[in-house]
C-alpha positions in Angstrom: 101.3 66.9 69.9 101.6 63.1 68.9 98.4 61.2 67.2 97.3 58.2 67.3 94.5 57.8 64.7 94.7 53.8 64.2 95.3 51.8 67.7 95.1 48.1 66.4 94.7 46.2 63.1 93.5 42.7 63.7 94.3 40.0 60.8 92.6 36.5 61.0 93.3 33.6 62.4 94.4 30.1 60.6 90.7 29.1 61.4 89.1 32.1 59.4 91.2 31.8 56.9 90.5 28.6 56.2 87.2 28.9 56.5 86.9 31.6 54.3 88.6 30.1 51.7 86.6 27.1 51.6 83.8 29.1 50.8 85.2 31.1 48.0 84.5 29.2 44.5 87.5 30.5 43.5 89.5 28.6 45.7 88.5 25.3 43.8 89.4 27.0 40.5 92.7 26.0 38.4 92.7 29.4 36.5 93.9 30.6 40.3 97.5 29.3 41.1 97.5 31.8 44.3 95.2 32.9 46.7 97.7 35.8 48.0 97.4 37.5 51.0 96.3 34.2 52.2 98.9 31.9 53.9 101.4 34.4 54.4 100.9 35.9 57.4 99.0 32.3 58.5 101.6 31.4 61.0 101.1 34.5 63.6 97.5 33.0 63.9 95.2 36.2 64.5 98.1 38.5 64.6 96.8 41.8 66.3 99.0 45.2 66.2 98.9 47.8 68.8 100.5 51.0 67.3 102.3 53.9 68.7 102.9 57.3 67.1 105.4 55.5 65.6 105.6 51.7 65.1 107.8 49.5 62.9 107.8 46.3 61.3 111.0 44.4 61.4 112.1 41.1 59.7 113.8 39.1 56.6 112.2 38.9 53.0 109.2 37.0 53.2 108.2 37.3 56.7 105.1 39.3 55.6 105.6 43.0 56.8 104.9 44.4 53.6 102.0 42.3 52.9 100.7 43.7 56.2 100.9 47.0 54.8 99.4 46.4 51.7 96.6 44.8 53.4 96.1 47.5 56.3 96.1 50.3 53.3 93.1 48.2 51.6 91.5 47.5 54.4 91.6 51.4 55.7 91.3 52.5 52.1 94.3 54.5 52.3 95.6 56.7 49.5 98.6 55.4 47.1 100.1 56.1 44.1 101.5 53.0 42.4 99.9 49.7 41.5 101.0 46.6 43.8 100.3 43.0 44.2 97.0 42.8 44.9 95.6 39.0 43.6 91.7 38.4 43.5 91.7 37.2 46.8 92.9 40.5 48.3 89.5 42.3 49.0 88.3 39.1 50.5 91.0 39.1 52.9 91.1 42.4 54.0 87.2 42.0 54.6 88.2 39.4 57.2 90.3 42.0 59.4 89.6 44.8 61.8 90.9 48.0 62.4 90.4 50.1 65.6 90.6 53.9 65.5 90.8 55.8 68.1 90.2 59.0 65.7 89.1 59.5 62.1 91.8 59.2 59.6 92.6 62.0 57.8 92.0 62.2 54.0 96.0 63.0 53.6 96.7 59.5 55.0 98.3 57.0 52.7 100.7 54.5 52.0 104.4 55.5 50.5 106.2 52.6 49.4 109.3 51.7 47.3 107.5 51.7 43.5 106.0 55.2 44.3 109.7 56.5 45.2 110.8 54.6 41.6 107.9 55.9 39.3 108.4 59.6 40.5 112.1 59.6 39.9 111.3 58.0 36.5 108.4 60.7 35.6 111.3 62.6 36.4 113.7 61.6 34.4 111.1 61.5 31.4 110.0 65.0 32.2 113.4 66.5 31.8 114.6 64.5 28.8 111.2 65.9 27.2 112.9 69.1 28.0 115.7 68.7 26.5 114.5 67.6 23.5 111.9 70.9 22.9 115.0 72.4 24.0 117.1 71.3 21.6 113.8 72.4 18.8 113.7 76.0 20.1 117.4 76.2 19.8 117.1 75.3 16.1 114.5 77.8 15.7 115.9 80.8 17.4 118.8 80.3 15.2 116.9 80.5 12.0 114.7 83.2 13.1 117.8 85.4 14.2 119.1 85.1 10.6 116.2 86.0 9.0 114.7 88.6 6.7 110.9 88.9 7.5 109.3 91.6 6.5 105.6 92.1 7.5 103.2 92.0 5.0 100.0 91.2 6.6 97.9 90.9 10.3 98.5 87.0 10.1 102.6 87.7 10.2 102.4 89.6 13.3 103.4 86.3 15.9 105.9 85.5 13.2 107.5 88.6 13.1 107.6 88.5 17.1 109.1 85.3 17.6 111.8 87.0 15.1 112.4 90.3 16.9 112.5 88.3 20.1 115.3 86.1 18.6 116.8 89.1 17.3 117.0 90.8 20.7 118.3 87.9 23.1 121.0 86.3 23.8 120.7 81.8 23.0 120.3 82.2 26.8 117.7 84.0 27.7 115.5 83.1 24.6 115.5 80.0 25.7 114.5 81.1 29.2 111.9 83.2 28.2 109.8 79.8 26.4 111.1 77.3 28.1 110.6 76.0 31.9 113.3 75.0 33.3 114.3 71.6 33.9 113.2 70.3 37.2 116.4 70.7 39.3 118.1 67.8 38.2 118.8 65.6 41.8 120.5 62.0 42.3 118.2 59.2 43.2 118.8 59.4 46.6 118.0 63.1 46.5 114.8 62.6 44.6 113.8 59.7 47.0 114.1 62.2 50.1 112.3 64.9 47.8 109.2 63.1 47.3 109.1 61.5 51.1 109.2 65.1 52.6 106.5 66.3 50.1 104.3 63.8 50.9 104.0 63.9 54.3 101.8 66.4 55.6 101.2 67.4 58.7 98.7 65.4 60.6 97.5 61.8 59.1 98.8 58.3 58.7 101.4 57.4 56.8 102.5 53.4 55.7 105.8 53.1 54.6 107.1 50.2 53.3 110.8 50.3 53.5 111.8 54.0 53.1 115.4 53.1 53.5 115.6 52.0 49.7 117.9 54.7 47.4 119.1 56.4 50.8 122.8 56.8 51.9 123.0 56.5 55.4 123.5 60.3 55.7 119.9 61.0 54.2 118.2 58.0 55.9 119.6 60.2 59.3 117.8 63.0 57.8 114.0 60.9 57.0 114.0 59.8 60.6 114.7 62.8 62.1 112.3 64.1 59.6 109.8 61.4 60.9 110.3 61.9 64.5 109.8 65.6 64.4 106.4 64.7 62.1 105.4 62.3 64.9 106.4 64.5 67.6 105.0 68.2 67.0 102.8 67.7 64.2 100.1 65.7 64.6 101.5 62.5 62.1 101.7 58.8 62.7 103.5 56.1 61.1 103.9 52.5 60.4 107.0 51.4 58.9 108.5 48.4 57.7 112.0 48.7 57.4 115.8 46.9 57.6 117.1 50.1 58.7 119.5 50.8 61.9 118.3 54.1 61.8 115.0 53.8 61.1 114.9 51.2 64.4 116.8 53.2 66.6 114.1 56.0 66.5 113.0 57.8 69.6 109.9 56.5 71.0 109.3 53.7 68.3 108.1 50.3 68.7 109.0 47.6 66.9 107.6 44.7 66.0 109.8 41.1 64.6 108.1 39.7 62.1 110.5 36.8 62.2 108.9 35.6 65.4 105.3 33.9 65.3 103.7 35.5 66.4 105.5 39.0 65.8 106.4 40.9 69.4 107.6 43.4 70.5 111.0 43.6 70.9 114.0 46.3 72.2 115.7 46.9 68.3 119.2 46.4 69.9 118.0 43.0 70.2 117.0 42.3 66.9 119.0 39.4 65.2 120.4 41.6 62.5 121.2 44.3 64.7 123.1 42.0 66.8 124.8 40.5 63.6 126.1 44.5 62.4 127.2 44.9 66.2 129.3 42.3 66.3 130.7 42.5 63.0 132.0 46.2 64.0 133.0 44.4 67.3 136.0 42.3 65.5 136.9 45.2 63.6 136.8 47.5 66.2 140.4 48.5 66.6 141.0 49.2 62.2 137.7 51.9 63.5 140.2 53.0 66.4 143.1 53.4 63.9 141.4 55.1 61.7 140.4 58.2 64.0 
């Protein structure tokens, strides 16, 4: 049951580019010392994508594959969660490409990248030391209340005298149970990062992701593309992905795209120049693998 909602994203030419930004009065302006996204993915020249259920975006820093995704999101008006680097020359550009859909995109289609992986395991993080510290507040107060002598003299003592009665007839424990939720299950980054991936990927839309690997052991980035491949597969999702990842390259089915070429092309992942570099490097050290089984 693969989907394919977005079929090609066109990005201009050197021409248009420069064209465009000859017309822009910004352009001439000193209070602008970049015109980002413009010039970075210049050398492809009118790059055009064609994507697959699942396509991916290989290639060093600075070869542009997450600027492409921050500049198909805009351009497709894609849901996202944290801010990015978007300069004011970053609507104009995205106004000079064109996306073809073969399908609507679904309203649960957005981009996922690194900062929104970040900022939820810090909201986290602040949302269980917050815990800790009411925590800490309730304990003080359960303590006192359990040691104390109310008496009720009037209507307006009645919530007293329960919070007193309630200290009185639990244990530090389960007080603190009763009025307190729980921390959220406290997870390592890694965990957190593949928490908020699943979560967030429904069934049936398109998804950006922009270098899922980050904060993954090589165990759980096993577990996201398998997760991804059965998404793709079975229920209706489709991705673009940038990504470093010998997992995330090796996926069933995927295309990949280097970045590193211009312009980008497809290309079999087992060819890709850092691929090739991690082969041969466990090449001459094959036999200390050997020894060690």
């Amino acid at each position: 049951m693969s989907s394919i909602y977005l079929s090609q994203f066109s990005f201009p030419t050197r021409e248009r580019e420069e064209r465009a930004l000859g017309g822009d009065y910004r352009n001439r302006m000193t209070a602008f010392s970049s015109q980002y996204p413009f010039g970075v993915l210049t050398e492809h020249d009118g790059l055009t994508l064609s994507f697959e259920p699942i396509t991916l975006l290989y290639g060093g820093n600075g070869c542009g594959k997450t600027t492409a995704l921050n500049v198909m999101a805009d351009a497709l008006g894609l849901q996202r969660d944290s801010v990015y680097n978007r300069s004011a020359f970053f609507s104009s550009y995205a106004r000079l490409c064109f996306a073809s859909l073969r399908q609507p995109l679904p309203e649960a289609s957005r981009i996922i990248t690194s900062d929104d992986v970040f900022d939820y395991m810090l909201n986290l993080r602040t949302l269980n030391e917050g815990i800790d510290a009411r925590r800490e507040d309730l304990l003080e107060q359960y303590w006192h209340d359990r040691r104390s002598e109310f008496k009720l003299n009037s209507i307006e003592d009645y919530e007293a005298l329960k919070a007193v009665n309630l200290s009185k007839s639990k244990t530090p424990s389960k007080y603190l149970k009763a009025r307190l939720m729980q921390n959220v299950r406290t997870q390592s980054n890694g965990e957190s990062a593949s928490f908020y991936f699943i979560h967030r990927i429904q069934d049936g839309a398109l998804y950006l992701l922009d270098e899922p690997e980050n904060s993954l052991s090589p165990s759980r980035q096993i577990e996201l593309a398998e997760y991804i491949e059965r998404q793709a597969r079975f229920f209706g999702c489709q991705f673009v992905i940038a990504t470093h990842s010998p997992f995330m390259l090796a996926m069933k089915g995927a295309i990949v795209y280097d970045m590193e070429n211009a312009p980008a092309r497809v290309r079999p992942w087992t060819q890709l120049p850092a691929m090739r570099q991690t082969f041969e490097l466990f090449m001459r050290h094959r036999d200390a693998f050997e020894q060690a089984d």
